[in-house]
C-alpha positions as CSV (number, residue, x, y, z in Angstrom):
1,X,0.0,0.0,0.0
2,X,1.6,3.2,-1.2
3,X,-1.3,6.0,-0.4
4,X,-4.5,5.7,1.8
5,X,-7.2,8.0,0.4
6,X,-11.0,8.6,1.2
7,X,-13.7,6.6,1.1
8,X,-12.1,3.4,1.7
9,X,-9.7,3.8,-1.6
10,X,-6.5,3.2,-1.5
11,X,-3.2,3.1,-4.1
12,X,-1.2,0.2,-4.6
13,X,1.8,-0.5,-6.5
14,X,1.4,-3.8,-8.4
15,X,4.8,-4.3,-9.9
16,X,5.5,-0.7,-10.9
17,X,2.0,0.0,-11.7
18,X,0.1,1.5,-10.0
19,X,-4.2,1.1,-9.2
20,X,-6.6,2.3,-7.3
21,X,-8.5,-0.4,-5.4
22,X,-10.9,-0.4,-2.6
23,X,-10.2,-1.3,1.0
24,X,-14.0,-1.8,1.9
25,X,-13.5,-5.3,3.0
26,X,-10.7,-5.2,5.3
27,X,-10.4,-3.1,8.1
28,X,-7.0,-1.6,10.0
29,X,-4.5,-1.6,6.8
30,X,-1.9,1.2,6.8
31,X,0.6,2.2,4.6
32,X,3.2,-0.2,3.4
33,X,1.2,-2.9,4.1
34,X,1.3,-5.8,1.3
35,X,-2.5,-7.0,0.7
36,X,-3.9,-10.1,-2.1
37,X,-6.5,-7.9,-4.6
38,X,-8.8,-8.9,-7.0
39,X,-11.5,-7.6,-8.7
40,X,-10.2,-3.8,-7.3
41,X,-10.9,-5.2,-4.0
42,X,-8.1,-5.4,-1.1
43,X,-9.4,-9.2,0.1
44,X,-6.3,-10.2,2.6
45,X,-4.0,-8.2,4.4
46,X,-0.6,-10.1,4.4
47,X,2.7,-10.0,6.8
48,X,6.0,-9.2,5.4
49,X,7.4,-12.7,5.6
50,X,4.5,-14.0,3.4
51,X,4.5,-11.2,0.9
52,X,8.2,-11.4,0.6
53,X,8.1,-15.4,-0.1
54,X,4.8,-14.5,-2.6
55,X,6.9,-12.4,-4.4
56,X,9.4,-13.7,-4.9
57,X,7.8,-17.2,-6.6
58,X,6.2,-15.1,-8.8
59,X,9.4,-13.8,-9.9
60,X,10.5,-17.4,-10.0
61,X,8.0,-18.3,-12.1
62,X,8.7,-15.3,-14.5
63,X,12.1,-16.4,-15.0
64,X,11.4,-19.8,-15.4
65,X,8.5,-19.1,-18.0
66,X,11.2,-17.1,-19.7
67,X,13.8,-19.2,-20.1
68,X,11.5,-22.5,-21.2
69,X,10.3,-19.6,-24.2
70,X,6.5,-19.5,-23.2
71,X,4.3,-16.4,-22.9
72,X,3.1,-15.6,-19.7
């Protein structure tokens, strides 16, 4: 979480881009918090540890996508 605004919106930075979701169905998150979205909706607020480890498998996964040669 990069910037809390009104009305339970919030900004995120989803690698390097960055949307506006809504925080309507989680209570108590802060700034630089790491939360799961989907659908523009904050659904779980996550600990450092996990976001870290989530992370970094999906840059795992990047790289190995990339070097098999498929698309992502």
């Amino acid at each position: 979480m990069i910037e809390l605004g009104a009305h339970d919106l919030a900004t995120v930075d989803m690698g390097g881009v960055r949307k506006q979701i809504s925080l309507a169905l989680l209570d108590g998150v802060q700034i630089d918090d790491y939360v799961i979205v989907h659908a523009g909706y904050a659904l779980t607020l996550l600990n450092q540890a996990e976001a870290l480890q989530t992370l970094a498998l999906f840059e795992q996964m990047k790289l190995d996508q990339a070097a098999s040669g498929s698309a992502p």
